[in-house]
C-alpha positions as CSV (number, residue, x, y, z in Angstrom):
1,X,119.1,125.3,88.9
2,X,118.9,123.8,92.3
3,X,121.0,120.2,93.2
4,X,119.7,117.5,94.8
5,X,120.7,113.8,95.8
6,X,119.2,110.6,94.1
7,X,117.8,110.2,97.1
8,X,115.9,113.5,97.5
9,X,114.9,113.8,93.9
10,X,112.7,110.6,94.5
11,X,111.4,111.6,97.6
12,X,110.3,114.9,95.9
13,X,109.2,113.1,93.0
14,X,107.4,110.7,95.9
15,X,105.5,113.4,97.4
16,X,104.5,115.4,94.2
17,X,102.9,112.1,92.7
18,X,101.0,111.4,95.8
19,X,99.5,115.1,96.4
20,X,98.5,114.5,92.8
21,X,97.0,111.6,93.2
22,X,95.0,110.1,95.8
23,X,95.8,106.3,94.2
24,X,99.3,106.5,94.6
25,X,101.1,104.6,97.4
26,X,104.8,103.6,98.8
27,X,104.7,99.8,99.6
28,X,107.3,98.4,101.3
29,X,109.8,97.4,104.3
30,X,110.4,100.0,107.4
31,X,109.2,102.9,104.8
32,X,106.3,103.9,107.3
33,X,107.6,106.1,110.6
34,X,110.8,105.2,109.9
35,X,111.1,106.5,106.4
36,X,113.0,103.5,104.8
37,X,116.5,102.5,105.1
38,X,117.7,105.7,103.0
39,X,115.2,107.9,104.3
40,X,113.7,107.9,101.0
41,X,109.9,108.1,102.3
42,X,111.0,110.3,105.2
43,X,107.8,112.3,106.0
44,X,105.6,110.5,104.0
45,X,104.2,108.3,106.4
46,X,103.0,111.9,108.7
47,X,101.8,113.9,105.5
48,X,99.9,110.6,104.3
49,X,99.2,108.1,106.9
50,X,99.2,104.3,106.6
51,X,97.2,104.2,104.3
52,X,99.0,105.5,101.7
53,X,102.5,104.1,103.3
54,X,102.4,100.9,104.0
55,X,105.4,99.2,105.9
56,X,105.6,95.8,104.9
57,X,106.7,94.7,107.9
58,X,104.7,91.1,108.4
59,X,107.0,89.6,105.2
60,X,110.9,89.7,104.4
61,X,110.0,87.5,101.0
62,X,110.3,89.9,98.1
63,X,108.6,87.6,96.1
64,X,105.7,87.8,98.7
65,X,105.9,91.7,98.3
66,X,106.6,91.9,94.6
67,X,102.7,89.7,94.5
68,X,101.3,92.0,96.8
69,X,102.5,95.2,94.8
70,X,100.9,93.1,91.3
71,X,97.8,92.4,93.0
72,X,96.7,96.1,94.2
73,X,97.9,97.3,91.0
74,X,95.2,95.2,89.1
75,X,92.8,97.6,91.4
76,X,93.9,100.2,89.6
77,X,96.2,102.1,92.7
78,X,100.1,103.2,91.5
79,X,102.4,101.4,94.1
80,X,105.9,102.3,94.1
81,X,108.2,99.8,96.1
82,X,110.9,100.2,98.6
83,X,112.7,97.5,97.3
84,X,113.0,99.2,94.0
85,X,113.7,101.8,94.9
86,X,116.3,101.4,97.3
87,X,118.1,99.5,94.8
88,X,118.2,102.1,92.8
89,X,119.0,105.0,94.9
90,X,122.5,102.8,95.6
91,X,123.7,103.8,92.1
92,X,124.0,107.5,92.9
């Protein structure tokens, strides 16, 4: 069995959903080019494109974000967000 980080189990995770499925999409702060904070979305944004990575880069209010991330879900996309998602990777 192979080991892997917090970290690069959800990027993995990350990428597999999004080859899967075209509606699936990472929302969030500096997770385009840069890959996020933790590198979690590293290589996303060159495999996908912004499109499908969207640096949220115009608004530092979660709540802001958090409406954005409610609003394209009720078009029936799968947004997973940075902020979650770093928060989460900090428990590892």
């Amino acid at each position: 069995m192979r080991e892997l980080t917090y970290l690069e189990a959800i990027r993995e995770a990350l990428a597999e959903e999004m080859a899967r499925d075209p509606k699936v999409f990472v929302l969030g702060e500096d997770v385009g080019e840069y890959g996020g904070a933790f590198q979690i979305t590293k290589g996303l944004y060159e495999k996908y494109g912004e499109r499908r990575v969207l640096a949220d880069e115009w608004s530092l209010e979660e709540a802001d974000a958090e409406a954005r991330r409610i609003g394209l879900s009720n078009e029936k996309t799968r947004a997973f967000a940075r902020d979650y998602l770093a928060r989460h990777s900090q428990r590892q």
